[in-house]
N, C-alpha and C positions, 0 to 999 in steps of 0.2 A: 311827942308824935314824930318818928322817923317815916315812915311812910304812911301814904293814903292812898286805898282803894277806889278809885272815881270809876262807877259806876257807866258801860259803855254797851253801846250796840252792836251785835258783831260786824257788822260790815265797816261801823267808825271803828274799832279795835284793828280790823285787817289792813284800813285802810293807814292808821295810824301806824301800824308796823313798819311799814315801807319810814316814813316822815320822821318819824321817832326811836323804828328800833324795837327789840321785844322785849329788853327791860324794861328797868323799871327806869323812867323819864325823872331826872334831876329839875323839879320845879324852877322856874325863871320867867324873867320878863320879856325874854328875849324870843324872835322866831312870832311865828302867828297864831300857833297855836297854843304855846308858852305864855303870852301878850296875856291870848282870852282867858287861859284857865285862872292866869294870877289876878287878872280883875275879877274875874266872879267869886275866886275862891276870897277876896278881900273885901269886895262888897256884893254877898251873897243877898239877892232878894227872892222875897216869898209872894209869889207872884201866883195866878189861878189858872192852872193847866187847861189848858182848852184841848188834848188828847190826854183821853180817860187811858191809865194805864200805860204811861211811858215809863216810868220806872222800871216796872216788870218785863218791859222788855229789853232792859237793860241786862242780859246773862253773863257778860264778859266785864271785865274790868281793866282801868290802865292803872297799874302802879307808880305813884309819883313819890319820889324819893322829895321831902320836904326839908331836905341840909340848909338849904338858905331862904330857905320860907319862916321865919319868927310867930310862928302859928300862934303862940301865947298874947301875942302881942296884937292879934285881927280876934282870939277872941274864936277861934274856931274850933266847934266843939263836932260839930255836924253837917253831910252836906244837904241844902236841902230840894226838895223833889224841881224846883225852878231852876235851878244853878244846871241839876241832872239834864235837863230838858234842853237850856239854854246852849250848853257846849256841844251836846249831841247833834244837837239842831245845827248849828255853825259847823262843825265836821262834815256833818252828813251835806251844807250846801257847798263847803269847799270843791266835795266829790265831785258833785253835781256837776260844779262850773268847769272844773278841769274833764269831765267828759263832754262838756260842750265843745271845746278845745279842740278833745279827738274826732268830737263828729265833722268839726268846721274844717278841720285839715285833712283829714283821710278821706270821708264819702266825697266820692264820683261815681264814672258810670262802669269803675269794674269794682270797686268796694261799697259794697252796700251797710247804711245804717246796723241792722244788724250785724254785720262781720265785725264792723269798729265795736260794738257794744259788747260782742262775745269776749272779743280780744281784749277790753280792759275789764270786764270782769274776772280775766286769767289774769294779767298782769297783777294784780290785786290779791288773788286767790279768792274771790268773789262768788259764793255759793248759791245756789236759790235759797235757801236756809238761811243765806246770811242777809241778802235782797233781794230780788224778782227780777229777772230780766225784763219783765211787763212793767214793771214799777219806772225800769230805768227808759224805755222803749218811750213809756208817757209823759216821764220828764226832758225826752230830747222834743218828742212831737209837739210840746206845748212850749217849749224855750226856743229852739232851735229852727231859726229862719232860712229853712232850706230850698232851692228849688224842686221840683216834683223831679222824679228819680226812675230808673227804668228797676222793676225790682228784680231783671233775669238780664243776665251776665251778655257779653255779645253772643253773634251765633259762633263765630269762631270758635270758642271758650265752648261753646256748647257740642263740637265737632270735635274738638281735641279730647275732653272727654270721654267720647264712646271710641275713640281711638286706644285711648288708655285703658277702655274695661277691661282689657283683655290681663291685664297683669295682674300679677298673684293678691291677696291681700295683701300678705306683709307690705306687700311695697306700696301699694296703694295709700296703709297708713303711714308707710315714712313720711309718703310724698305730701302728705295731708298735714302731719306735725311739721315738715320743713316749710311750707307755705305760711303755717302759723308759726313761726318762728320768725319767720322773714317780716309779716307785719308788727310784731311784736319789737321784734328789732326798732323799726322806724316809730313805733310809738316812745318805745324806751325813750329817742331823745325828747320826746315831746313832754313826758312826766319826768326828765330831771331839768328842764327851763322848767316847767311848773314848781318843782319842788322848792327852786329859790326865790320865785317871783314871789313878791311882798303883799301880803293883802292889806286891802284899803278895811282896816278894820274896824275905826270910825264907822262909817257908812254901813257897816254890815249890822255893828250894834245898833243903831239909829232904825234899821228893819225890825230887829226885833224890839224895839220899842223901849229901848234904854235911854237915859237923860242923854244926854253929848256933854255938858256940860260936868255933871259926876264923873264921866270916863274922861275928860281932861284934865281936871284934876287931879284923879289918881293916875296921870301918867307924869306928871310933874313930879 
């Protein structure tokens, strides 16, 4: 077996591109996301899905190039619908957390929740196809300890506006993509510190309800 098909959701595939790249990923222990796929691909458990139908929503796949993975040797013939669920599940909370991030450092009273949330759905390439902006709206309102927020912009902001109407479209959309460039800009650095920052991975399996003790082992 040179490579393996791992079965992915499109938004952890989209999101994976950025982390990973659009090939095909050279399996390793190394990285956080590297770490969890070689534990699970090494002690893969058959565990009882509490979401009916995760697999199938699994449409996209990551190609893992398996050069240094001795697959003969774990005995891997198959992956199974647990393992499927497990890494998706950790993707998809990585997302999560690193949009907390953006909510905690960008909203104020002239960036609203929503603006941050649209702009890392772009940065991403983040479709409603691929997750809901309602999906992701519900996972800041329920994580994200925020003070109560004005949801209309100053009046200033609102007088500069009708100042502006006056000008053509095209320019109005330049001026519309250069604003969101400009935030996008300032997220940029904010997702490549994330992208190095280490996850506490211990703790994250320990949520999903792995021994601690098995995952110390197989890191020895």
């Amino acid at each position: 077996m040179k490579t393996l098909d791992f079965p992915v959701k499109p938004h952890v595939r989209k999101y994976l591109n950025t982390h990973l790249g659009h090939e095909a990923y050279v399996l390793s222990n190394t990285g956080r996301f590297g770490r969890m796929l070689y534990h699970l691909l090494r002690r893969q458990v058959k565990g009882k899905l509490h979401h009916a139908g995760s697999r199938e929503d699994c449409t996209q796949v990551l190609s893992l190039d398996m050069r240094n993975f001795p697959v003969h040797q774990y005995g891997l013939k198959e992956i199974t619908d647990y393992t499927i669920f497990q890494f998706n599940d950790f993707v998809d909370e990585e997302l999560r957390e690193e949009l907390y991030v953006w909510i905690r450092r960008h909203v104020n009273r002239h960036t609203t929740i929503k603006e941050v949330i649209v702009d890392f759905m772009a940065a991403y390439d983040l479709r409603e196809e691929d997750i809901q902006y309602e999906t992701l709206r519900k996972a800041v309102q329920r994580n994200c300890n925020l003070p109560e927020l004005k949801k209309r912009r100053p009046k200033s902001v609102g007088k500069m506006s009708q100042k502006t109407g006056e000008m053509s479209r095209k320019t109005a959309e330049l001026s519309h993509k250069t604003d969101g460039l400009s935030r996008e800009a300032q997220h940029r650095a904010v997702r490549q510190e994330l992208t190095a920052r280490p996850s506490d991975l211990v703790h994250l399996i320990r949520q999903q309800q792995y021994d601690p003790q098995q995952y110390d082992a197989t890191l020895r």
